[in-house]
C-alpha positions as CSV (number, residue, x, y, z in Angstrom):
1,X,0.0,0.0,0.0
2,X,2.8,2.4,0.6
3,X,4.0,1.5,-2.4
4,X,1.4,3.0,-4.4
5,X,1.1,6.3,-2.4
6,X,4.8,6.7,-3.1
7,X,4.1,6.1,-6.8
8,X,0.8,8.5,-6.7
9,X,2.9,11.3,-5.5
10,X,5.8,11.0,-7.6
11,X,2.9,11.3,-10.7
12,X,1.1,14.2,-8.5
13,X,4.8,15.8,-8.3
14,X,5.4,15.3,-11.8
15,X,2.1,16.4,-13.5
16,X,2.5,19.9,-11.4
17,X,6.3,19.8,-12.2
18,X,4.9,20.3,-16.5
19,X,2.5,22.4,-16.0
20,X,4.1,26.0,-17.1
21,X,3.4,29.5,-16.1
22,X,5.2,30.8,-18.5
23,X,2.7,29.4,-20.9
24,X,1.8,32.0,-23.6
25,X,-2.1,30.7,-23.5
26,X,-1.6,32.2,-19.9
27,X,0.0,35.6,-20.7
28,X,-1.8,38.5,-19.8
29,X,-0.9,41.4,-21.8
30,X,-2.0,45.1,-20.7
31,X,-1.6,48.4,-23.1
32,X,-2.3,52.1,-23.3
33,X,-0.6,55.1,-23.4
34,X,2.8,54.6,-21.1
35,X,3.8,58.7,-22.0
36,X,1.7,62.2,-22.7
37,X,4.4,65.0,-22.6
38,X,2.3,68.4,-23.4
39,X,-0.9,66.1,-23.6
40,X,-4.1,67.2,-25.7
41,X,-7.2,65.5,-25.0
42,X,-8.2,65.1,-28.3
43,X,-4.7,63.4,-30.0
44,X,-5.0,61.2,-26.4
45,X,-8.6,60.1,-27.7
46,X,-7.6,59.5,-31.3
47,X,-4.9,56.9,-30.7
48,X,-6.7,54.9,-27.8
49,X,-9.8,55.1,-30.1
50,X,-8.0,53.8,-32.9
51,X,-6.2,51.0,-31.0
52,X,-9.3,49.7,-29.6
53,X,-11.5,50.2,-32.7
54,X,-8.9,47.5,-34.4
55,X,-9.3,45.2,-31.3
56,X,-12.5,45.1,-31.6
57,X,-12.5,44.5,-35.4
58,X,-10.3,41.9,-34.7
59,X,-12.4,40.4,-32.3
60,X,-10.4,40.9,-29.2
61,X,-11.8,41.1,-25.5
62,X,-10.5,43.4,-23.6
63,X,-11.0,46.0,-20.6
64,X,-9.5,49.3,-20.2
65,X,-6.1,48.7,-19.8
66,X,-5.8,44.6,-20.6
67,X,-6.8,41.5,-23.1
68,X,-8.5,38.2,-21.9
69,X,-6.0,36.0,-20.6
70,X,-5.0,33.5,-23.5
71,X,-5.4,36.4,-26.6
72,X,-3.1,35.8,-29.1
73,X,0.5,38.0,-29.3
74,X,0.1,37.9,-33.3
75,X,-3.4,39.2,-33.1
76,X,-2.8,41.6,-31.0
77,X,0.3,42.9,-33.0
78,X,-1.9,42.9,-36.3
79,X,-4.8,44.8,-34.5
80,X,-1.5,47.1,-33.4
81,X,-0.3,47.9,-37.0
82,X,-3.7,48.3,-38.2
83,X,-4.1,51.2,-35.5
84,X,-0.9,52.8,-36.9
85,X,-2.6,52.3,-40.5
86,X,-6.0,54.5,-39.6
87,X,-3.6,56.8,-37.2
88,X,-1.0,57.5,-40.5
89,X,-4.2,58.1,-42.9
90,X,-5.7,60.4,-40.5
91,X,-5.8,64.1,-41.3
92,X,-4.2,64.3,-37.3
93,X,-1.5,66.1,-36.8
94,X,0.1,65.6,-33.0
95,X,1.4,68.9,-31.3
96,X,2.5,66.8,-28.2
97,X,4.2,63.5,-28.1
98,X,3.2,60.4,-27.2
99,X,4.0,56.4,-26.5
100,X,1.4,53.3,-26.9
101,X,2.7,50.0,-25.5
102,X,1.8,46.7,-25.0
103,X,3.1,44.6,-22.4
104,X,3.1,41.1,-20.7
105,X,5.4,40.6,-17.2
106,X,8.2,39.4,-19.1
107,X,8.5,41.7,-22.1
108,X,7.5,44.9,-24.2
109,X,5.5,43.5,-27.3
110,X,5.0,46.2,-29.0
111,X,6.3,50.6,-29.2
112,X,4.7,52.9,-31.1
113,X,5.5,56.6,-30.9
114,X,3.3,59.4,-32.5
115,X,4.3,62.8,-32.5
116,X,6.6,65.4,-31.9
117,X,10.3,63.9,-30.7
C-alpha cells in the first residue's frame, strides 16, 4: 500500500512539475498610453480610439487597460499595426508626443511613438 502512495505522489509531483506559467495561453498582456508629454485630449482620444477600434474589429476582449488572458500576441500585433494604418491616414497632426505599448510581465511586445520627438 505504501508503495502506491509513493508512486501516486511521484505522478502528483510530476504532472505539477509540467504544468508551465510561463505558458503564452496564460499571458496576460495590458496596453495604453505609457507617456503624454504636453498632452491634448483630443490626440490622447484618437490613438486609444484607434487602438481599440482595431481590437474590436479583430475580435479581441479586452478591458481598459488589458486583453483576456490566452489572446493571441500575433493578433494583437496585427490589430496594433492596423491602428498605426488609420492613425498614418488620419488628417491628425500631434502637437505633443506620445508612447502606446503593449506589455506582458516578461516583455514589451510592442512601441509605437506618434508625434513630436
Amino acid at each position: 500500500m505504501k508503495i502506491w502512495r509513493l508512486a501516486f505522489a511521484m505522478l502528483a509531483v510530476l504532472s505539477l512539475a509540467s504544468c508551465s506559467s510561463d505558458d503564452e495561453s496564460d499571458s496576460v498582456y495590458t496596453f495604453g498610453l505609457t507617456s503624454a508629454i504636453n498632452g491634448n485630449n483630443s490626440e490622447i482620444e484618437a490613438i486609444e480610439f484607434a487602438y481599440s477600434d482595431a481590437y474590436k474589429m479583430n475580435g479581441i476582449k479586452f478591458n481598459s487597460q488589458s486583453f483576456a488572458p490566452g489572446t493571441s500576441k500575433e493578433l494583437i500585433l496585427k490589430s496594433c499595426e492596423q491602428a498605426e494604418g488609420a492613425i498614418q491616414t488620419s488628417s491628425l497632426t500631434f502637437e505633443g508626443r506620445y508612447v502606446y505599448e503593449v506589455k506582458s510581465k516578461d516583455e514589451t511586445v510592442y512601441h509605437k511613438v506618434y508625434g513630436v520627438r
